[in-house]
N, C-alpha and C positions, 0 to 999 in steps of 0.2 A: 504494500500500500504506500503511496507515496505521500510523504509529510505536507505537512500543514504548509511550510514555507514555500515550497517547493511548488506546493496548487496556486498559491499568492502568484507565485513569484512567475507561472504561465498566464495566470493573469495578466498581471502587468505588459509580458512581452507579445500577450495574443492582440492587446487594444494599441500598445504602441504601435507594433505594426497596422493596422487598420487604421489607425489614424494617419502614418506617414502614406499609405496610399492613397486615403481621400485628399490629403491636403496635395501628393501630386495632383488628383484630379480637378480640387480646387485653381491649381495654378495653370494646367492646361484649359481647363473651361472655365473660366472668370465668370462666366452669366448664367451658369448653372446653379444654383441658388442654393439648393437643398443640400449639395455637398457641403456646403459650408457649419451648416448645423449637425454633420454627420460626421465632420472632422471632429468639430468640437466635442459633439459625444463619446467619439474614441479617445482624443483627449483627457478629456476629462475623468472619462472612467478608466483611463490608463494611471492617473494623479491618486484615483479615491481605492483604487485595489492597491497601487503601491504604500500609503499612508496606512490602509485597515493592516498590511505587512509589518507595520512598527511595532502591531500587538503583542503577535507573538513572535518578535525577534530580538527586540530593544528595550522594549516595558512592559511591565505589570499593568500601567494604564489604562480604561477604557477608552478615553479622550479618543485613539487614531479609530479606533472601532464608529466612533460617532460622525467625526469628521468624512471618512470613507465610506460611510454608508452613506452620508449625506451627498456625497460627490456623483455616490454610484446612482441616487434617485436623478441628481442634476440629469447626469448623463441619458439615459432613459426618456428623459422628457425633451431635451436636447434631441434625440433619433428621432421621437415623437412629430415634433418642432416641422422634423426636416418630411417626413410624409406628407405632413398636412400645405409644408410650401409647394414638395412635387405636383397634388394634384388642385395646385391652385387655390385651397380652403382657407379660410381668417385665419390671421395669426394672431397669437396674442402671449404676451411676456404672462401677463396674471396668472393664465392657468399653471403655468413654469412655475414660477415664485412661487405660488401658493403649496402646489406639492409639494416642492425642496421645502418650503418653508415650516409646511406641519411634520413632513419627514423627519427635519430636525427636531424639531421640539419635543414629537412624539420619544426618537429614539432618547434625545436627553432625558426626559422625561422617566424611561424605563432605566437609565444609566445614573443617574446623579439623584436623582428623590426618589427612586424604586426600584433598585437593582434586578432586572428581570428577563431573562435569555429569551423565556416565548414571548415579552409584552415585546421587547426587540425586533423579536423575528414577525412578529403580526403587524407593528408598523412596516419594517423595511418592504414585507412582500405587498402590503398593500400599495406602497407609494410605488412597485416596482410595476405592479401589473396592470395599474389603474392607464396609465399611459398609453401602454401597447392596446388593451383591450377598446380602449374608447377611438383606437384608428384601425382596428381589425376591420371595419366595414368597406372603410377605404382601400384596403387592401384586396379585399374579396370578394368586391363587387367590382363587374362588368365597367368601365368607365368610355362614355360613346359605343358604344354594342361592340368594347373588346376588350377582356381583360388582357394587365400587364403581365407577361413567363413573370417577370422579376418581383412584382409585386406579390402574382399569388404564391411564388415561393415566402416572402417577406411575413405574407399571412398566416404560409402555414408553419413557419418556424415561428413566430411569434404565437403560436397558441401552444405550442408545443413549451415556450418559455414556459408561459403562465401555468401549466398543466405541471413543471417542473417546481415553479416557487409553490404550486400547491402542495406538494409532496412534500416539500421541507417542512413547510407551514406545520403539515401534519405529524409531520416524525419530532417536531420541534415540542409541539403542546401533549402531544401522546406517548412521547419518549419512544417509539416504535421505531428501528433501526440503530437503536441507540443512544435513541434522543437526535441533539443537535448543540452545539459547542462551537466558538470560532477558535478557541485554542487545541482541541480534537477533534479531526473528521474521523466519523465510523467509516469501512467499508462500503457502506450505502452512500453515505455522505460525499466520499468523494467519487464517488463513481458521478453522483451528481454534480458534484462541483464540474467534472470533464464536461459531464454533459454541457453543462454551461457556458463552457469556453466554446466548444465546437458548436453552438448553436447560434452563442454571438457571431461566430463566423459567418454559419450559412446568413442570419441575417443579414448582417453587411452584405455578400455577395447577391443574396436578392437587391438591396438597393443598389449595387454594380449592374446588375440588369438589368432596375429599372433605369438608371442614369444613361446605360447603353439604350437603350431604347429610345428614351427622349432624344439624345443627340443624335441617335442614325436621324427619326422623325425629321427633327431638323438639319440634318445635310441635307433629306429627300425634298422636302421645302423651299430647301436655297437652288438645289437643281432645278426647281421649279419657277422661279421667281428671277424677273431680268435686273444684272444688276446695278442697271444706271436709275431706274425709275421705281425698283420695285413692286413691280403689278406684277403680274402670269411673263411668264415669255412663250414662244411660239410651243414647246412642248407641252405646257401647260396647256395654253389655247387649245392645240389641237386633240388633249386627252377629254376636256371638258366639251366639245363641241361633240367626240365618238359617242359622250357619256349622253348627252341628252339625244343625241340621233336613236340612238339605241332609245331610247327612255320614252321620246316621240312616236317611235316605231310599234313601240309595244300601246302605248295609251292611244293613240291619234292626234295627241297634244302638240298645239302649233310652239312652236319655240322662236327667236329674230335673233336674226347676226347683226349688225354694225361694222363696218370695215370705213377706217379714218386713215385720213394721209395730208398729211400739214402741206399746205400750201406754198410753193417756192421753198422748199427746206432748202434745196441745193445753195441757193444764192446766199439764205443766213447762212450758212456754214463756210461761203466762199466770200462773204462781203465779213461777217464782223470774226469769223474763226468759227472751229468744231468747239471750244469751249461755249460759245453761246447759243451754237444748236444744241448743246448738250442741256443747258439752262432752259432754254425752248421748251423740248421735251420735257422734262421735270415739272415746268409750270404749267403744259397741257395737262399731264396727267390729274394734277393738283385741282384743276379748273373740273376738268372731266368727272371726279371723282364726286364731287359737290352735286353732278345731278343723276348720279345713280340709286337705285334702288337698292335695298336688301336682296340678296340676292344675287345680282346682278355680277358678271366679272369681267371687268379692264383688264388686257392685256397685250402688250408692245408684238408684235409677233415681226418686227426687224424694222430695221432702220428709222424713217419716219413713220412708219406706217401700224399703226392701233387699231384695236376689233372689241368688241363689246359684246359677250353672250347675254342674251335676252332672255330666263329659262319662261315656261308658261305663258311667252307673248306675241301677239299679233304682228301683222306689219304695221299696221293703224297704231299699235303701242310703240312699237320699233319706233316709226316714225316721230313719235310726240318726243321721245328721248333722246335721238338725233335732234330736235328743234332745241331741245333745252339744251344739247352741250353746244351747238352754232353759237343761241343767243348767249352763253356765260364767256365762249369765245369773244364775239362781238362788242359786249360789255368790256369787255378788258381792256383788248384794240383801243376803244374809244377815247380810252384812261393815258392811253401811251405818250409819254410825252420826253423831249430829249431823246435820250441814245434807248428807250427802251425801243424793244422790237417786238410790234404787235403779231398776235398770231391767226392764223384764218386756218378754215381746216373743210375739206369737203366727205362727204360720207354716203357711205351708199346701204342700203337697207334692204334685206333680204329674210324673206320668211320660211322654214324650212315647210317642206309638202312630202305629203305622202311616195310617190315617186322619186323622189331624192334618196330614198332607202337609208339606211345605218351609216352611211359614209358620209362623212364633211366636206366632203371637195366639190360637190355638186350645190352647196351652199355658200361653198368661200364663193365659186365661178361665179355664183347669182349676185351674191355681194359686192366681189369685183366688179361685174359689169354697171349694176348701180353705182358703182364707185363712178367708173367711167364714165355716164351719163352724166353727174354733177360736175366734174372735171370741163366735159364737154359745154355742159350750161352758163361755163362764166366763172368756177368754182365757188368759196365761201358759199355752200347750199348743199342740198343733200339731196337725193334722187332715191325712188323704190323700184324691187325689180317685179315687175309682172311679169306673173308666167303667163305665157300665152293660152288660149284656152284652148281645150280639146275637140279636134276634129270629130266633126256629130257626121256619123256614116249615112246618113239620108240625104244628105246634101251635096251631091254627087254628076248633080247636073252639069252637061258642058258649059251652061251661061255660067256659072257658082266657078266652074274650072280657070274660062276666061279671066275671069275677074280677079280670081287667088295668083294668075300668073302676074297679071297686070301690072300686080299691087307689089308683088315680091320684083318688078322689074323696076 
């Protein structure tokens, strides 16, 4: 069986190590949030197992025994802390404080005016499990119709914790296994102590999965997104366009394209520099953005040239959201004054049809060509494309023939 110091003292170097890999993780991902309260957990609980070590190696004292359990509740709520930042939830210092706070009192309490191993051990597990147990839902429940690998791992070593502080709990107040002692572990005792090192592990390592998992998320994101303007860029565009073709296909549900192309871009970029085409574009998009709907998705798909997914809308809607991004254009223009560089922009408006099938390029074509028509009109203005309407097979007369040639010559 391996001594009492000896269990400390894996302790202390299972949390040191966790904590020096969160805080690399910290220093490679600065904007990852949650590491940072994960670090300090390891921290901290690397600090509160080294101190509870003084007990029984240095002094008679209970003082490190108080201190060290106090550190260990810190820590605990600390991990706590950092779930609740991953999936976005209120944070709040109070519920921390308050824990650590009764944690301490309660263990003084059992140490200095009532000397008492199980009144000890019924604070410490309480302040230990209250933590974990009140973010087990977060963990275990489904978040946007997918759970996280990292998280349900996170859930289900964390019940497997608390399932373990209840076993102490129990052999503490019923003497069963031995009792419970911080200056002797029975056989049982330390079998649970291990457990508790390698469980702290798996823990952390679940939150290493969930932490891998938010950051692929956002790499796939940034592959997603262009990055002078930050809207969609063409891959995007075109994943979101296959998605509602598909979606339209199935429902009968009309959906609108928008295809935008700035006006003379060439010349800004050749008269004042590519840094104020660059400016250009940034403040279309900004303007753009102001009359879109929920909903709705802006995205650069090259050069000058922007597309607007419409989901659920008409051409007649199409159209009214083309009029408001002209007029917030127009509006601007007006404003220009000195070296600013007004912007004008023409757009073409296209509604997807049943015949158009699952595929987007027979949408872009239709948008394009309304693109082309306001081009043609003088630009600053927006054009819709009408499908031509279907050949009615009764109508098949030579005069009907003449006529259809006449018209196409």
């Amino acid at each position: 069986m391996l001594s009492v110091p000896t269990l400390w003292t894996v302790f202390v170097i299972n949390f040191l190590a966790l904590g020096l890999i969160w805080a690399y993780v910290v220093r490679s991902y600065p904007a990852f949030a949650p590491a940072r309260f994960w670090t300090g957990s390891s921290f901290v609980a690397a600090v509160g197992a080294a101190v509870a070590t003084l007990r029984v190696v240095m002094t008679d004292s209970l003082v490190p025994l108080v201190l060290g359990g106090t550190a260990l509740i810190l820590a605990i709520c600390l991990a706590a802390m950092g779930i609740r930042k991953f999936f976005d939830k209120p944070l709040t210092w109070r519920f921390t404080l308050l824990v650590t706070g009764l944690g301490f009192a309660g263990l003084s309490l059992f140490t200095f005016a009532y000397d008492s191993v199980p009144g000890r051990l019924t604070v410490f597990t309480i302040a230990e499990t209250i933590p974990l147990a009140l973010n087990l839902r977060l963990l275990l429940t489904p978040q946007e119709g997918r759970i996280n690998p990292g998280a349900r791992l996170a859930g289900i070593v964390a019940t497997f914790i608390i399932a373990i502080f209840g076993v102490r709990l129990l052999c503490g107040l019923t003497g069963l296994a031995g009792g419970f002692a911080y200056a002797y572990f029975s056989p049982v005792q330390s079998v649970l102590v291990l457990l508790l090192v390698f469980l702290s592990m798996a823990l952390n390592f679940g939150f290493l999965l969930m932490a891998m998992d938010r950051l692929r998320d956002e790499v796939a994101d940034l592959a997603l997104l262009d990055d002078l303007t930050g809207v969609g860029n063409r891959r995007h565009l075109v994943q979101r366009l296959a998605e509602e073709c598909a979606r339209s296909e199935r429902s009968g549900q009309p959906f609108s394209l928008l295809v935008i192309d700035l006006d003379g871009f060439k010349g800004i970029n050749d008269t004042h520099g590519h840094a104020a085409g660059d400016a250009c574009l940034q403040h279309f998009t900004l303007m753009a953005q102001t009359r879109l709907r929920p909903g709705d998705m802006l995205a650069r798909s090259g050069g000058d040239e922007f597309c607007i997914v419409l989901p659920s809308s008409t051409l007649r809607e199409g159209a009214m959201i083309a009029r408001r991004v002209l007029e917030v254009c127009r509006a601007d223009a007006e404003q220009c004054v000195g070296a600013d560089i007004p912007i004008s922009v023409s757009i073409g408006v296209a509604q997807w049809a049943r015949e158009m099938g699952a595929s987007p390029d027979q949408l872009i074509a239709a948008a394009d060509q309304a693109l082309y028509d306001a081009k043609k009109g003088g630009r600053n203005r927006f054009a819709t494309f009408e499908a031509a309407p279907p050949l009615v097979p009764e109508l098949t007369s030579p005069v009907v023939s003449d006529m259809a040639a006449r018209k196409r010559a």
